[in-house]
C-alpha positions in Angstrom: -5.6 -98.0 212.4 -2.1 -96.6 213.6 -0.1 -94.1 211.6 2.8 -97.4 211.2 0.1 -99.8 209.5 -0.5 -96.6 207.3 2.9 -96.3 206.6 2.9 -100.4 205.5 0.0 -100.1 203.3 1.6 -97.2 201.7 4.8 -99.3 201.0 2.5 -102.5 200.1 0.6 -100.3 197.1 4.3 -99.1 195.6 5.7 -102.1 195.9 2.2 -104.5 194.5 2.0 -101.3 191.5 5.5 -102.1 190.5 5.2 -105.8 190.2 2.2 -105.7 188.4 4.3 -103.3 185.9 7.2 -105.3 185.9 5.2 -108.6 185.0 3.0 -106.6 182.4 6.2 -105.4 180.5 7.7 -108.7 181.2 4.5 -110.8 179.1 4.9 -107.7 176.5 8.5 -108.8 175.8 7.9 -112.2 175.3 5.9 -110.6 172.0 8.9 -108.3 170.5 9.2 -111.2 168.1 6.5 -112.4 166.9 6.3 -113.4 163.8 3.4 -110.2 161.8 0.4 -110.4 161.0 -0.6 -111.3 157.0 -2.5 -107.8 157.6 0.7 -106.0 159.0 3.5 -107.6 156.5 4.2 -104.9 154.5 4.9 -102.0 157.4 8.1 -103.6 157.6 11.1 -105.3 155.6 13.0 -107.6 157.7 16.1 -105.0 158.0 13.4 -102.7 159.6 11.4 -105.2 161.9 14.8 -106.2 163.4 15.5 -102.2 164.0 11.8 -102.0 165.7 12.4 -105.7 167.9 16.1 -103.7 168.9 14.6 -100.3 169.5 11.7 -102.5 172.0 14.7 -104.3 174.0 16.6 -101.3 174.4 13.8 -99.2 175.6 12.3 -102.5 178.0 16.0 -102.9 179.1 16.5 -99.2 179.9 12.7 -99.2 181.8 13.8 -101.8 183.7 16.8 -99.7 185.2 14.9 -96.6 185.5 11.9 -97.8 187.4 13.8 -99.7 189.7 15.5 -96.9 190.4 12.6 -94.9 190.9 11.0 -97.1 193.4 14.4 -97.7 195.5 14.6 -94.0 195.6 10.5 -93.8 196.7 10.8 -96.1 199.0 14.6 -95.3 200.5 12.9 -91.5 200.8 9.9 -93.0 203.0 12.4 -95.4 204.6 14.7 -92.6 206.0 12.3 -89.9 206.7 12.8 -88.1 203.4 9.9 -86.3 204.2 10.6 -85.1 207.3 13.5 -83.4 206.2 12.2 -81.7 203.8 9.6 -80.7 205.9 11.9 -79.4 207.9 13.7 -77.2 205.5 11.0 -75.3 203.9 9.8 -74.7 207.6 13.2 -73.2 208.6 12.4 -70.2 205.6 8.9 -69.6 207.4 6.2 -70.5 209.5 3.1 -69.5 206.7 1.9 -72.6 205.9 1.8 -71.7 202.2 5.1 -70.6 201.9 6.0 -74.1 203.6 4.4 -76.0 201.2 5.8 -73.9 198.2 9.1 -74.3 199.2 8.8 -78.4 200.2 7.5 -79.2 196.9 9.8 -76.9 195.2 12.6 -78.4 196.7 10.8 -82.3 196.2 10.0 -81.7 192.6 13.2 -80.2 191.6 15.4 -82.8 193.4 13.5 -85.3 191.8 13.8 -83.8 188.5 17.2 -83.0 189.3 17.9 -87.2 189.8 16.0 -88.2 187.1 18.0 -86.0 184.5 20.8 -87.8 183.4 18.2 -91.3 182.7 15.9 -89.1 180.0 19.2 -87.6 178.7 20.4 -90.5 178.2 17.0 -91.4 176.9 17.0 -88.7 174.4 21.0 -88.8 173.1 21.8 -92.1 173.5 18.6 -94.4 172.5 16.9 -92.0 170.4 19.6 -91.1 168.7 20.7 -94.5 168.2 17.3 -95.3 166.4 17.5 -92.0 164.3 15.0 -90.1 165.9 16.2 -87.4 167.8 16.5 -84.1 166.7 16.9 -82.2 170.1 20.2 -80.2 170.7 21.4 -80.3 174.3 20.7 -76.6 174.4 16.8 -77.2 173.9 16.8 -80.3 176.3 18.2 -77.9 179.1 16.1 -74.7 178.2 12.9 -77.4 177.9 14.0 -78.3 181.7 14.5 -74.7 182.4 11.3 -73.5 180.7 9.3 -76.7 182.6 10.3 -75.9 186.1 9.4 -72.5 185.9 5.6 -73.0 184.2 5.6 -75.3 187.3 6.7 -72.5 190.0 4.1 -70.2 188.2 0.8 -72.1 187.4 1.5 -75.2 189.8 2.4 -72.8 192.7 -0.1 -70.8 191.6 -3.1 -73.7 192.3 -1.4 -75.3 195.2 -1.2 -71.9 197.0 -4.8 -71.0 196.6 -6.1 -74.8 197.0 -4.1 -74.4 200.8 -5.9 -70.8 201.0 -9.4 -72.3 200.2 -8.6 -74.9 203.0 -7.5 -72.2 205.9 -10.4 -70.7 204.9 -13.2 -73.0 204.7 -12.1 -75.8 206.3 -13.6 -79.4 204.9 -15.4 -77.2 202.2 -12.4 -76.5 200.5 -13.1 -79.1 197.5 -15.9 -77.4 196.2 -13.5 -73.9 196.1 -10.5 -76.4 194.8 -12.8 -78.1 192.3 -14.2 -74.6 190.8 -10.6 -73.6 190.4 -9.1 -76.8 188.4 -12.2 -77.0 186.3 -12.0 -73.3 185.1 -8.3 -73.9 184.5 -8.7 -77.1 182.9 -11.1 -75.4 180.4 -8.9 -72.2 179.8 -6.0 -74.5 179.1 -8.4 -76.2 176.8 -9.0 -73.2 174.9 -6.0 -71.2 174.9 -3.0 -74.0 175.4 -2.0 -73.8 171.7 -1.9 -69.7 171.4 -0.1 -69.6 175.4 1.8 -72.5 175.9 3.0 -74.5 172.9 5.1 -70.9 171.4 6.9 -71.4 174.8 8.1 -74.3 173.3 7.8 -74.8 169.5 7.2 -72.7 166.3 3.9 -72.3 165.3 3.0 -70.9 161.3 -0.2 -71.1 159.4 -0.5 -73.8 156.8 1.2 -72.0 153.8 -1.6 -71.5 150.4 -1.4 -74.9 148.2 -3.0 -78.6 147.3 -2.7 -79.6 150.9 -4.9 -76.7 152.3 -7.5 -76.9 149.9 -8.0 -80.2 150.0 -8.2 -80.2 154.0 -10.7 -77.4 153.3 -12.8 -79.2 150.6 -13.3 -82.3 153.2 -14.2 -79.9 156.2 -17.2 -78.0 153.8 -18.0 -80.7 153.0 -19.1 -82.1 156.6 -19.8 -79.2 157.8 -16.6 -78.4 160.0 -15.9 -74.3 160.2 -11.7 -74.8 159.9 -10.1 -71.5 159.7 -6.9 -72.1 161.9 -4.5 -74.8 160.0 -0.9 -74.5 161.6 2.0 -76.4 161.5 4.3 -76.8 164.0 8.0 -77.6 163.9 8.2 -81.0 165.4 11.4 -81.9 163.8 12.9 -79.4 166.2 12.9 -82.3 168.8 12.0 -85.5 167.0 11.3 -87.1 163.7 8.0 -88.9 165.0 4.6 -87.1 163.5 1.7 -86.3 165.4 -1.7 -84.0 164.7 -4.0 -82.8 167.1 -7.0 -80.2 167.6 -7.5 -78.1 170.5 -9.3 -75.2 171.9 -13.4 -74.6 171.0 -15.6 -72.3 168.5 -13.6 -68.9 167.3 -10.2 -70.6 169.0 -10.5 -74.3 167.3 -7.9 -75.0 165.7 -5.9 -77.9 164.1 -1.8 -78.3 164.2 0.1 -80.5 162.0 3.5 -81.4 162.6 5.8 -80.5 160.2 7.3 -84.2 160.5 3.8 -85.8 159.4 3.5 -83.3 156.2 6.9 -84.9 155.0 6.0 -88.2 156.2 2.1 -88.9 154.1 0.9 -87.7 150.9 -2.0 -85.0 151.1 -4.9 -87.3 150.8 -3.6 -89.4 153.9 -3.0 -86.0 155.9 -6.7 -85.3 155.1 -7.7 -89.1 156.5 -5.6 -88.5 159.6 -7.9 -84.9 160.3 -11.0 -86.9 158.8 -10.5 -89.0 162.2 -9.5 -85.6 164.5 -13.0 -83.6 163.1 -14.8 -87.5 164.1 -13.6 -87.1 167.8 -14.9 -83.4 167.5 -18.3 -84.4 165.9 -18.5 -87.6 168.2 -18.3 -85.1 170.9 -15.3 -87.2 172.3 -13.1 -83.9 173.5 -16.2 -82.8 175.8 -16.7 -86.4 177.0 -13.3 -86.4 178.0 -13.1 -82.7 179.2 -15.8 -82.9 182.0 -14.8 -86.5 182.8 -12.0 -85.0 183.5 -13.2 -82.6 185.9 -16.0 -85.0 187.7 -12.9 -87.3 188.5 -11.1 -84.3 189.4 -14.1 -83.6 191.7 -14.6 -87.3 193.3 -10.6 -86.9 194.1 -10.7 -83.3 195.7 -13.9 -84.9 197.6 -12.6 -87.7 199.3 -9.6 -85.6 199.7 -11.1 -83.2 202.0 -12.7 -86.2 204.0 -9.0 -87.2 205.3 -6.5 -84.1 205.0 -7.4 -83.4 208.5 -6.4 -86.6 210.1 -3.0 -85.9 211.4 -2.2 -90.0 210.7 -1.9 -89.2 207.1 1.1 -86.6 207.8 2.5 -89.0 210.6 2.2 -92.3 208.4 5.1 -90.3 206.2 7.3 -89.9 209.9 6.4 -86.2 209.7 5.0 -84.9 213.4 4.0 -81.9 212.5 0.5 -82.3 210.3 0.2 -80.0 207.3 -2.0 -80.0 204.2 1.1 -80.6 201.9 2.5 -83.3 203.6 -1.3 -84.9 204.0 -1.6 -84.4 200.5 0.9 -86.4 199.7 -0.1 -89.3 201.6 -3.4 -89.0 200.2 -1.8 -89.6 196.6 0.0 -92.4 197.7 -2.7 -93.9 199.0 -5.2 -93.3 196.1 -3.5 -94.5 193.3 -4.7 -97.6 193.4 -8.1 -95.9 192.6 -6.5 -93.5 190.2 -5.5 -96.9 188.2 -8.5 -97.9 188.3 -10.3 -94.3 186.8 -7.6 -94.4 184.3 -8.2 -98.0 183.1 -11.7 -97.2 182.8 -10.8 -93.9 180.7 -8.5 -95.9 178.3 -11.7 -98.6 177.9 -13.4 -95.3 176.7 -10.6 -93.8 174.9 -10.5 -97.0 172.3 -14.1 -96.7 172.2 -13.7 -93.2 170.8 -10.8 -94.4 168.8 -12.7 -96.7 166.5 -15.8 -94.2 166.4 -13.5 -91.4 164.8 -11.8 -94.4 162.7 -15.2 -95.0 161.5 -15.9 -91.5 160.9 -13.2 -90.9 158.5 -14.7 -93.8 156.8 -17.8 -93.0 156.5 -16.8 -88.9 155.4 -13.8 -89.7 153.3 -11.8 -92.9 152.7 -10.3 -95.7 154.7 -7.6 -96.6 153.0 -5.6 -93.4 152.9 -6.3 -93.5 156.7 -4.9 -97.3 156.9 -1.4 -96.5 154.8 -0.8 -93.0 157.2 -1.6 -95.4 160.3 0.8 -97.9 158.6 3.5 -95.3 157.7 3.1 -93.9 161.3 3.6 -96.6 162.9 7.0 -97.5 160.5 8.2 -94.7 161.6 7.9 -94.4 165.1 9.5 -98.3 165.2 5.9 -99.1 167.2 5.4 -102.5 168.4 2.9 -104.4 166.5 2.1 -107.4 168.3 1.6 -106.0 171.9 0.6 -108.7 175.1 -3.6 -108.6 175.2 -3.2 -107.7 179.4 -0.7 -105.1 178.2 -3.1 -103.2 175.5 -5.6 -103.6 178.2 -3.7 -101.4 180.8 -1.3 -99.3 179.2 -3.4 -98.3 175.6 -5.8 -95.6 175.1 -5.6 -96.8 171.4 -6.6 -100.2 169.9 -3.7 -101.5 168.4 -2.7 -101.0 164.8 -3.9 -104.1 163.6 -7.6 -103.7 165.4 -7.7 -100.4 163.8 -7.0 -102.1 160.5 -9.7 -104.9 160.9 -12.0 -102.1 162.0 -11.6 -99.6 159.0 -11.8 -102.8 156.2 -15.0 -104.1 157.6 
């Protein structure tokens, strides 16, 4: 195989991945106006379903312009050498190949971000506005920007430069070094992402003495489910769509509410939504997905380390001169057919573990507060009820509202 059939298959898996997008949002469109389900009738009034079917067109409509956009920009880059260039750039500041690479992706991510700016501003002040549900100030958009690019200097310069390190150092058993590092990050982010990282971005205060507390604290004696650390956070800082979540393991488990979902339910359905969180928790689903995480992580880093050497993958890019960073990227261009694959397979799981916790909540407290905060969420958020089969298939890593429904009233 030459570096220029390379370079074609490349082109050939961007080009065959966005079809297969295009025609997948394309059958989900065809569904925006369904008539609902008996079962889902009374999530909207007519007035609202036509906001939700707008708020669907508008955001298929605007999807359409940015992904096209996307890939003629992708595939102009590997067109014209984009690489190359770079490449060229960062090697003009030094000749250390880490420093190279730090500066080629710095200059790749940025640009990119940089391009892609004024299409989720527009996202966030236009369209979600529109719809009534943004709360961001332009201030907060640009420091979120500001804020992301420099978590990404720090902890993804941080990895990159010590994955290259492992690599000058060991040669093809760099993985192993690679894989150790990303699974002991993965699990520190695990633990500590909610006390290090989300007061970077939000406010985070402990659920205030009342009703709501003690009935969350009532359901978690009585399964048996040690809940010390209740916070809120202020969600409606950004957006007025809800969200709960737990994170971290033993002393540093913890549960955060958004401050949007406390106004949104009534107590009891607040206590069915973390009925469902404690079932993933008990179901084990958070460690499932943890180390599957990290295998996949592993099989990736693996066949990695088979290739990165072969100078074809740097010159299948137009880049002469091999380097890890440019081979790297060629690698990820070529593996994300595979990466689809792993990720449909995870969502297969994810609805697994979806209905599991459902049935949980069930089982340990109620259903039908959990059905009317799943209804009220999903009124809120405008969410599409009648999504294409194929579509749910691909894209979900939840059943869809109405599965959920059948599931929890068997």
């Amino acid at each position: 195989m030459t570096a220029t059939t390379l370079f074609y298959i490349i082109i050939a898996i961007i080009v065959i991945n966005f079809i297969v997008d295009k025609v997948l949002d394309a059958l989900n469109a065809k569904h925006f106006n369904d008539a609902l389900p008996e079962e889902l009738q009374d999530v909207y009034d007519d007035a609202e379903y036509k906001k939700s079917q707008n708020y669907k067109a508008t955001n298929y409509k605007f999807g359409l312009l940015t992904s096209t956009f996307s890939i003629l920009l992708t595939l102009g880059f590997l067109w014209f050498d984009g690489f190359e260039f770079v490449d060229n750039i960062a090697r003009n500041y030094s000749e250390n190949p880490i420093v190279v690479a730090l500066i080629f992706f710095g200059i790749i991510m940025i640009g990119s971000d940089i391009l892609t700016t004024p299409f989720s501003y527009y996202s966030t002040f236009v369209i979600e506005e529109k719809f009534g549900f943004n709360k961001t100030t332009v201030k907060t958009f640009f420091l979120d920007k500001i804020k992301g690019w420099l978590m990404m200097a720090i902890v993804g310069g941080g990895i990159l430069a010590l994955i290259i390190w492992f690599y000058q150092a060991t040669g093809k058993h760099f993985w192993l070094y690679a894989w150790a590092l990303v699974a002991i990050f993965t699990l520190f982010m695990n633990m500590f992402y909610s006390k290090l990282i989300v007061p970077l971005f939000n406010k985070q205060t402990p659920l205030e003495e009342g009703t709501l507390r003690d009935k969350i604290s009532t359901y978690a004696e009585t399964v048996g489910f040690k809940l010390d650390k209740i916070f809120v956070i202020d969600g409606s800082k950004r957006s007025t769509k809800a969200n709960a979540y737990f994170s971290g393991f033993g002393s540093e488990k913890r549960v955060t509410l958004y401050d949007t979902l406390i106004n949104d339910l009534e107590d009891e359905e607040i206590v069915a939504v973390l009925a469902h969180e404690v079932g993933h928790y008990k179901k084990k689903h958070i460690i499932f997905n943890l180390f599957a995480s990290i295998l996949l992580t592993g099989l990736t880093l693996y066949i990695l380390s088979l290739f990165i050497s072969n100078p074809m993958l740097s010159q299948a890019l137009g880049v002469e001169t091999p380097s890890f960073h440019i081979g790297l990227i060629a690698f990820g261009l070529l593996y994300s057919p595979i990466s689809e694959i792993t990720g449909l397979i995870m969502n297969v799981f994810s609805r697994k573990f979806e209905y599991q916790a459902d049935d949980y909540a069930k089982n340990t407290y109620k259903s039908e507060p959990l059905i009317t905060s799943l209804k009220k969420l999903s009124k809120n958020s405008l969410s599409n009820l009648t999504p294409h089969p194929a579509y749910v298939f691909m894209h979900y890593s939840h059943p869809t509202l109405l599965q959920r429904i059948g599931n929890l009233r068997k």
